[in-house]
N, C-alpha and C positions, 0 to 999 in steps of 0.2 A: 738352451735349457738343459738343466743336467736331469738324466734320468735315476740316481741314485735316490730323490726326496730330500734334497738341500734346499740351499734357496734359490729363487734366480729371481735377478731384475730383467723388470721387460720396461724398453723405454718409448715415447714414443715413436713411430714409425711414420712417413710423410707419406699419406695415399694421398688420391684424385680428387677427393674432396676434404685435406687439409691434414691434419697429424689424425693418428689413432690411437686414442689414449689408452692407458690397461685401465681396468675392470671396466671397461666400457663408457667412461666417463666422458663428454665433450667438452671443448674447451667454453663455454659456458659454465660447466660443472665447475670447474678446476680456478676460474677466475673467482666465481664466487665462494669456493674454501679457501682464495688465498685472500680473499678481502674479508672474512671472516676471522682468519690467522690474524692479518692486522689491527681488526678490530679487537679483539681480544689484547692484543700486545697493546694497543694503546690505551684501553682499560685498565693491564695492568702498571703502566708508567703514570697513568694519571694518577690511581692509589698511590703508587709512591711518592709522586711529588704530594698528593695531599698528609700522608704522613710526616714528610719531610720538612712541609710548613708548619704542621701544627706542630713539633718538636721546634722549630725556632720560633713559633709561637710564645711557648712557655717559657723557653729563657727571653723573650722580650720581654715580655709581663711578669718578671715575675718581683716582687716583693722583698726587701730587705731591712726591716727595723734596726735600730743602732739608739744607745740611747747617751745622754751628753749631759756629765753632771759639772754645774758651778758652783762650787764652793766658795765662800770667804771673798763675794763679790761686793762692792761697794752701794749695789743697789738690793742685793738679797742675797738670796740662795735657792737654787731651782735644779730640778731634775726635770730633761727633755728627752720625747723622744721622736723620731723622725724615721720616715718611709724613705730611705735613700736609696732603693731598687726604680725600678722603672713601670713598677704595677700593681695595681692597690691591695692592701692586705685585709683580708679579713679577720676582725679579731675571732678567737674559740673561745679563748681563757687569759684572765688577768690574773695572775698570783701575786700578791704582796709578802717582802720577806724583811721580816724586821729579827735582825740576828741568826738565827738556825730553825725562825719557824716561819713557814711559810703558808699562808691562807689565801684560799681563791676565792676571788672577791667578783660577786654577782649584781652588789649595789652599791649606789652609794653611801649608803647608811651603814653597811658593813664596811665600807672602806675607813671612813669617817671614825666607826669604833674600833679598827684596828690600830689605827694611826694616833688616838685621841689620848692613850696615856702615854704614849714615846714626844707626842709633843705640846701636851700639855696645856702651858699656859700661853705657847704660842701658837694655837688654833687661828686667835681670832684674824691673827694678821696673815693664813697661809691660805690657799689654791690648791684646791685639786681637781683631778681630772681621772675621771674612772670611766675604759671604754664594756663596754657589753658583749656579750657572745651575738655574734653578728653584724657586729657593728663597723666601719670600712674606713679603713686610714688610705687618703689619696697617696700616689705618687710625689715624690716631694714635700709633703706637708711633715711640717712640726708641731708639735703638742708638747706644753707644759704641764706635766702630771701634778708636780707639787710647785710650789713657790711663795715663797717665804718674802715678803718685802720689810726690812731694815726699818725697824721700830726704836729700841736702842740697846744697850751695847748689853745687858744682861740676857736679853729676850733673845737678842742674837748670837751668844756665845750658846744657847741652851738649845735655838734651834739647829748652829750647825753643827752639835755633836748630836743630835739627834738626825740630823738629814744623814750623818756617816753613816746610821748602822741600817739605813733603808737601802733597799732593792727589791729592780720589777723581773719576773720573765711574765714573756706573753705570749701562745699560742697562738699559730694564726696561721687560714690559708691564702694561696693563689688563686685567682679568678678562676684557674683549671682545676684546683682541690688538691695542689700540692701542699702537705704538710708541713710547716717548720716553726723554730722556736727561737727565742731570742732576747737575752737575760742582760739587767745591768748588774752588777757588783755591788756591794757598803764597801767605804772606805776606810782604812784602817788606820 
């Protein structure tokens, strides 16, 4: 012991009836703060594995829109689009963009009157496909938004310069409420 008021270790010491521990603690004391220490340590390992799942969680599932346009095809003309991530997406917002303006589109009736004078007089023969705020695209599935089936060759020159100047983006989250977005192009 130093008598100056530093510190000293006292360790324990083997008497007659077993070690003597400092601050008077027995080894019953001391076994159970050290199964406490452990408990606590594996509390805190078990949070981190559950953090460490749930982050590879989220890139499992997580969702990836792409969308896949044919042109000048011998059976029509169509705009797709497909969840090629691994996890379903939910839609927030459909925007429609014909040229430099862009409209979010809540119904189908709106879609139908954005769409109705860019293509006219070939409505009758086209498909559409308008998703909803909430609305959930599987993993792997495809959806035909528009499609035009081959009528003849007038209706179909006038639909495919009309399919050119269309394009979608579409908000949307992950099953965890990650954010993101994901736009197709008109063709020039």
């Amino acid at each position: 012991m130093s008598s100056s008021g530093g510190i000293s270790i006292s360790v324990g010491l083997p008497t007659a009836q077993g070690f003597h521990w400092p601050y008077g603690l027995s080894s019953s004391d001391i076994i159970a703060m050290m199964s406490l220490l452990i408990a606590f340590g594996s509390l805190a390992f078990t949070i981190w594995q559950w953090h460490i799942a749930r982050l590879h969680n989220r890139i499992s599932v997580r969702p990836a829109l792409t969308f896949d346009r044919r042109l000048k095809m011998s059976s029509g003309h169509w705009i797709d689009m497909s969840n090629t991530g691994l996890g379903p997406a939910v839609v927030e917002g459909m925007f429609l963009r014909i040229d430099d303006i862009e409209t979010f589109v809540t119904n189908f009736e709106e879609y139908k009157a954005v769409l109705r004078p860019l293509f006219d007089s070939c409505m009758k023969h086209m498909e559409f496909v308008v998703f909803y705020p909430g609305e959930t695209i599987g993993a792997g599935t495809t959806v035909r938004l528009i499609d035009y089936v081959n009528q003849n060759e007038h209706l179909d020159s006038h639909a495919l310069a009309a399919m050119r100047r269309v394009s979608f983006r579409v908000c949307f989250k992950s099953m965890y409420g990650e954010q993101f977005e994901s736009s197709s192009f008109a063709v020039s």
